[in-house]
C-alpha positions in Angstrom: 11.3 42.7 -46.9 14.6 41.2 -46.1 13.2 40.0 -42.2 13.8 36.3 -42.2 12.6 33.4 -39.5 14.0 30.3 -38.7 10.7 28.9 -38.1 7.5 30.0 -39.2 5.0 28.5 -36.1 5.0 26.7 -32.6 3.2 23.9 -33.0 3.3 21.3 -29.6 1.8 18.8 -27.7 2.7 18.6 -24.2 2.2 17.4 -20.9 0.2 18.6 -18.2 2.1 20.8 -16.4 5.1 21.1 -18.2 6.6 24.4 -20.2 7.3 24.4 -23.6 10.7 26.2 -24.3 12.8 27.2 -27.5 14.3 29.6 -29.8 13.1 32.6 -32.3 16.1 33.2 -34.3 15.4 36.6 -36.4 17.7 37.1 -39.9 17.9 39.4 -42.3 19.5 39.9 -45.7 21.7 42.6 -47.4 22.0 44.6 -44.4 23.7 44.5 -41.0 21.6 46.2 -38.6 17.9 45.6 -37.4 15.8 47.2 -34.7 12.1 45.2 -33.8 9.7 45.0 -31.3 8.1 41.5 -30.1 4.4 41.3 -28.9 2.5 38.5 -27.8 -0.8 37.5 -27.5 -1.1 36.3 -23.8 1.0 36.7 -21.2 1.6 32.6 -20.5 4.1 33.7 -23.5 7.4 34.6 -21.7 10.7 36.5 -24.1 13.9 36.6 -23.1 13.3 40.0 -25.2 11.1 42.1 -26.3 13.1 44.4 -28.5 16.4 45.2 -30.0 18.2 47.9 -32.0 21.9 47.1 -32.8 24.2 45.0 -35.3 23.4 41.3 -36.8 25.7 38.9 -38.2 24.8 36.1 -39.9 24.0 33.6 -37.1 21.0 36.1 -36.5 19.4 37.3 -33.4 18.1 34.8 -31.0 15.0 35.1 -28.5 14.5 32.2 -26.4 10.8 31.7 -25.3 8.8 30.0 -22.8 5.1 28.8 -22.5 3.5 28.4 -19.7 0.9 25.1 -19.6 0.2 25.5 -15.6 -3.4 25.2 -15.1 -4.6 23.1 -18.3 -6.4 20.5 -18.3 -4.9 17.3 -20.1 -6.7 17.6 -23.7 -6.6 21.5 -23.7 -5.8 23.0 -27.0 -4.0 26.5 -26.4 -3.9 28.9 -29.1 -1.8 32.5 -29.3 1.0 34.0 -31.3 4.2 36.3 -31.3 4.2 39.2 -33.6 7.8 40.9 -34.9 7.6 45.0 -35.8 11.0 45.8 -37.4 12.0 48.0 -39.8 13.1 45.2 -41.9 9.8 43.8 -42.2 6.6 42.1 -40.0 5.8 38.5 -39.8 3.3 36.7 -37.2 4.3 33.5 -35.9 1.3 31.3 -34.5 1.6 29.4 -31.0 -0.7 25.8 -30.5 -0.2 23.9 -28.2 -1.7 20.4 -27.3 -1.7 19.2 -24.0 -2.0 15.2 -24.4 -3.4 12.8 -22.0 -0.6 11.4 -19.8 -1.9 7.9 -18.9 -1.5 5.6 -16.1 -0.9 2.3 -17.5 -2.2 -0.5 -16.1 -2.9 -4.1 -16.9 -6.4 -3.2 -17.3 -6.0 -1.0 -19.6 -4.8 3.1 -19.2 -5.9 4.3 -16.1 -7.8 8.0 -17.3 -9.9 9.1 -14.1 -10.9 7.7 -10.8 -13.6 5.7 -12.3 -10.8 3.5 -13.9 -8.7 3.1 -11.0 -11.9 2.1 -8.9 -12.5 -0.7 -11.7 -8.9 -1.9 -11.2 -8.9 -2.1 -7.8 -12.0 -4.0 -7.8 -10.7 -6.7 -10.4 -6.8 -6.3 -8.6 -6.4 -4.7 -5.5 -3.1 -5.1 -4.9 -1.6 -3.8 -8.3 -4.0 -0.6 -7.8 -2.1 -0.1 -4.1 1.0 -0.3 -6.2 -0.1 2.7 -8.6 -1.3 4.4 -5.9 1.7 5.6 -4.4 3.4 6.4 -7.8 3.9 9.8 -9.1 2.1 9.1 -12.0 -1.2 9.0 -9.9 -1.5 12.8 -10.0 -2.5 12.2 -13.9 -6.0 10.9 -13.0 -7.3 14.1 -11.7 -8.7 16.8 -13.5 -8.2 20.6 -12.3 -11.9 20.7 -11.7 -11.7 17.5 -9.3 -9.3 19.7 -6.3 -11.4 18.3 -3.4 -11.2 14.8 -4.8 -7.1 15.7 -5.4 -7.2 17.0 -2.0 -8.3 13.8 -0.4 -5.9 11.7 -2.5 -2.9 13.8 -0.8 -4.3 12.6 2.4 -4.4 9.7 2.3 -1.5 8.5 0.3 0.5 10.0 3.2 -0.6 6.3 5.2 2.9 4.7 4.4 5.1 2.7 6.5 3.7 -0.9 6.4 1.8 -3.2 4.0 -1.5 -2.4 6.5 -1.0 1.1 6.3 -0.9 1.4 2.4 -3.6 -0.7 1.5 -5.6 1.1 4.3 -5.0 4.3 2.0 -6.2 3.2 -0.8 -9.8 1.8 1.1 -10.3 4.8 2.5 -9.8 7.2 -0.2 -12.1 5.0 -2.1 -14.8 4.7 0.8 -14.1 8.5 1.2 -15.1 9.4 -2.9 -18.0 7.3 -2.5 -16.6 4.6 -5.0 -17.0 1.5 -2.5 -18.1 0.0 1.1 -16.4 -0.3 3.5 -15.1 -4.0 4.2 -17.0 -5.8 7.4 -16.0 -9.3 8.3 -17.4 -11.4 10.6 -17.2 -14.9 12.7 -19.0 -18.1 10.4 -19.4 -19.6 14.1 -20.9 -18.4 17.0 -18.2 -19.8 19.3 -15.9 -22.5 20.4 -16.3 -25.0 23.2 -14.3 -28.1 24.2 -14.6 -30.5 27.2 -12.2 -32.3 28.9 -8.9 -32.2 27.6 -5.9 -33.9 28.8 -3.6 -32.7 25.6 -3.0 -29.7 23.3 -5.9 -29.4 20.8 -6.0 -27.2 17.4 -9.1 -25.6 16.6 -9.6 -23.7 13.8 -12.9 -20.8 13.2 -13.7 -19.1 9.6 -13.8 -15.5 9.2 -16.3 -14.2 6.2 -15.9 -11.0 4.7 -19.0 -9.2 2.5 -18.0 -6.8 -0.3 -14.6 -6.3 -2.2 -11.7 -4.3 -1.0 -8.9 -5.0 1.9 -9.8 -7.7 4.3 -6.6 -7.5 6.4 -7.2 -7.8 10.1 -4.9 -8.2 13.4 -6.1 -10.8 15.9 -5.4 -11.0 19.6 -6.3 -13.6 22.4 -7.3 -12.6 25.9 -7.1 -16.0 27.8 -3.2 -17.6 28.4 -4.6 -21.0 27.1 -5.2 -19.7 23.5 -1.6 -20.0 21.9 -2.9 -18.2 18.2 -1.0 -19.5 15.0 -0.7 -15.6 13.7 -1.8 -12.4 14.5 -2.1 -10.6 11.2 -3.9 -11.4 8.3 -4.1 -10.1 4.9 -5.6 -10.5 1.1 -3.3 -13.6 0.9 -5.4 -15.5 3.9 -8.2 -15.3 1.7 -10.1 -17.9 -0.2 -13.1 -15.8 -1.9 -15.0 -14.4 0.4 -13.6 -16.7 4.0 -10.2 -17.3 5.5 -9.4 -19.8 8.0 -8.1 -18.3 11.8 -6.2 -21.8 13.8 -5.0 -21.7 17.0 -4.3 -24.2 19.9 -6.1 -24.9 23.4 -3.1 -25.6 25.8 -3.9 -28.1 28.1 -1.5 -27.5 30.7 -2.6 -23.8 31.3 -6.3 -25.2 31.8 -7.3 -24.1 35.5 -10.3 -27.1 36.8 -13.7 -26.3 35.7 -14.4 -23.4 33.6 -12.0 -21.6 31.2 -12.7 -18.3 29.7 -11.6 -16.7 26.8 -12.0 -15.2 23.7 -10.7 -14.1 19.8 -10.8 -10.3 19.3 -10.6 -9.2 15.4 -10.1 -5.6 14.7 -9.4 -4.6 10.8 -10.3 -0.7 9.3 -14.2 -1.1 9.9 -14.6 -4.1 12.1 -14.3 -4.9 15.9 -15.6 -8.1 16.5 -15.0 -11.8 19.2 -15.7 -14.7 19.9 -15.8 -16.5 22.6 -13.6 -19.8 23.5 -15.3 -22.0 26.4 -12.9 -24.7 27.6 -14.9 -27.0 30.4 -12.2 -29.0 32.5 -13.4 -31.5 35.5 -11.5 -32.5 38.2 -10.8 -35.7 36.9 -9.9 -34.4 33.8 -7.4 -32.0 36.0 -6.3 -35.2 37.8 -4.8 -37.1 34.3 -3.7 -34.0 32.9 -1.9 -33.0 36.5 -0.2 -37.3 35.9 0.6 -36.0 32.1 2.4 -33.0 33.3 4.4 -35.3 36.2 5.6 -37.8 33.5 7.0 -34.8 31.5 8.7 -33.7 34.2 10.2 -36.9 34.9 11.4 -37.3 31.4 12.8 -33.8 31.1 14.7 -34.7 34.5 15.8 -38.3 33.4 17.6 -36.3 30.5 19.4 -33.6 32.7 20.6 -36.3 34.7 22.0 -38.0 31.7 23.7 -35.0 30.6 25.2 -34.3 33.7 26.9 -37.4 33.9 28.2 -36.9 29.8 29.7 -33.8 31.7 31.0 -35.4 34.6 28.9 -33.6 36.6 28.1 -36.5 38.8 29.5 -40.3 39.4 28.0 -43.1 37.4 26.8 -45.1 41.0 24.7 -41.6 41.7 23.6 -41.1 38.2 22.5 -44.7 38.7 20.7 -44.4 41.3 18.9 -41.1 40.0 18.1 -42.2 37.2 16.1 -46.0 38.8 14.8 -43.5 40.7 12.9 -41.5 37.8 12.0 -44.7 35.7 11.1 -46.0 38.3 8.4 -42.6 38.8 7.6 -43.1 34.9 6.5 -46.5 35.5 4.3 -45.9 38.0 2.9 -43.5 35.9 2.3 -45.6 32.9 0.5 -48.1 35.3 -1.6 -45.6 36.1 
């Protein structure tokens, strides 16, 4: 037999997915023609040909080939082969490939299936929300998981904002049944002051119950509640409690009583609480004496800029400005 081949077996390991390609070069000795026929054992085996009947040199005939992996399963072992019929000889060339398990690295560890990825995002949320939205995501699910693939598609679509991502990653998890959902809730029942005659800052405790995103937007509904922020994430969190401050503004307090409340919303919570500000009419009277000597003193300096501009003479600006000390006195007195 004077049918040579360049390489005796296909023998790869692979990734999921991806095609395995190459060359069958076909030789022969003391003779410069060949015909043959190529058959293969399943059709995932693709030829460039399948026969030939004509002159070889010496570089010898090539077939290029391609194997098809679509479908399989990371750790699937694929077995065929290509036979050669020529009248120079037969030879069967065995195909195996190995499709290897294309992990998700992590800094727990390689990240294999879902159940991995839930125990990272337990132990560190935010580096899970990172993986998340990575290509390399797709590795974790098996070709018998589609519906759990499926919801994964969905919901990594949530992009746009640091809210919106982590809000992804909760929800596919609540949606495969791999966690709660986050609740949160006020430590205090409410807030109430009494008579005051200045700015105050208060500060309330939110508590959150089981692991996941806490982030939340807050809102006031009352003009006297001047909030520090409105948005809140993982960061704001001490364990299981993060601390909400905001101001009472005294000089948007109407006499008597003075309604208002917090409203939290985050993925699975709509909660508020109220803010009681009591203000009586003494109380309205010194803060209403308060709000005159700022007046005074925000006048006393207009005037003195106006005269830096030569906006007025120094006799008027004199007399303007005895005027409003003499206002701020009568107010200290008072």
């Amino acid at each position: 037999m004077s049918l040579k081949l360049e390489i005796k077996k296909i023998d790869e390991t692979c990734k999921k997915g991806e095609p395995v390609t190459g060359t069958l070069v076909l030789y022969v000795k003391d003779t410069d023609h060949i015909a043959f026929m190529l058959r293969v054992s399943h059709r995932r085996i693709q030829l460039s040909r399948t026969d030939y009947n004509g002159p070889v040199g010496e570089e010898g005939i090539g077939v290029n080939y391609e194997i098809s992996t679509f479908g399989f399963d990371q750790g699937t072992v694929f077995k065929g082969s290509i036979s050669v019929i020529s009248d120079q000889g037969e030879a069967r060339i065995p195909v195996t490939l190995s499709i290897v398990r294309d992990e998700l690295s992590s800094s727990q560890g390689p990240i294999r299936n879902l159940f991995h990825f839930t125990n990272l995002a337990k132990e560190n949320y935010e580096e899970a929300s990172r993986l998340f939205y990575t290509d390399a995501m797709d590795r974790i699910f098996s070709d018998g998981d589609r519906d759990t693939y499926f919801k994964y598609r969905a919901f990594s679509g949530l992009t746009g904002s640091d809210y919106l991502t982590h809000a992804g990653v909760e929800e596919f998890l609540i949606e495969t049944n791999k966690k709660s959902p986050v609740l949160l809730n006020f430590a205090e029942s409410g807030v109430m002051e009494r008579s005051l005659t200045e700015d105050k800052e208060i500060s309330v405790t939110v508590r959150k119950s089981g692991w996941g995103f806490p982030g939340f937007s807050l809102e006031a509904d009352a003009d006297f509640i001047e909030l520090e922020k409105s948005e809140y994430g993982s960061e704001d969190f001490e364990g299981n409690f993060a601390e909400i401050r905001f101001t009472i503004k005294a000089d948007k307090l109407h006499e008597g009583h003075n309604f208002g409340s917090l409203k939290l919303a985050s993925l699975h919570t709509n909660i508020s609480i109220p803010v009681f500000v009591d203000l009586p009419s003494d109380d309205r009277s010194r803060r209403e004496k308060l709000i005159s000597k700022q007046n005074a003193i925000l006048k006393l300096k207009n005037e003195l800029i106006r005269k830096r501009i030569r906006e007025s003479y120094e006799a008027e600006w004199i007399e303007q400005s005895g005027k409003l000390i003499e206002r701020l006195m009568e107010r200290d007195r008072n």
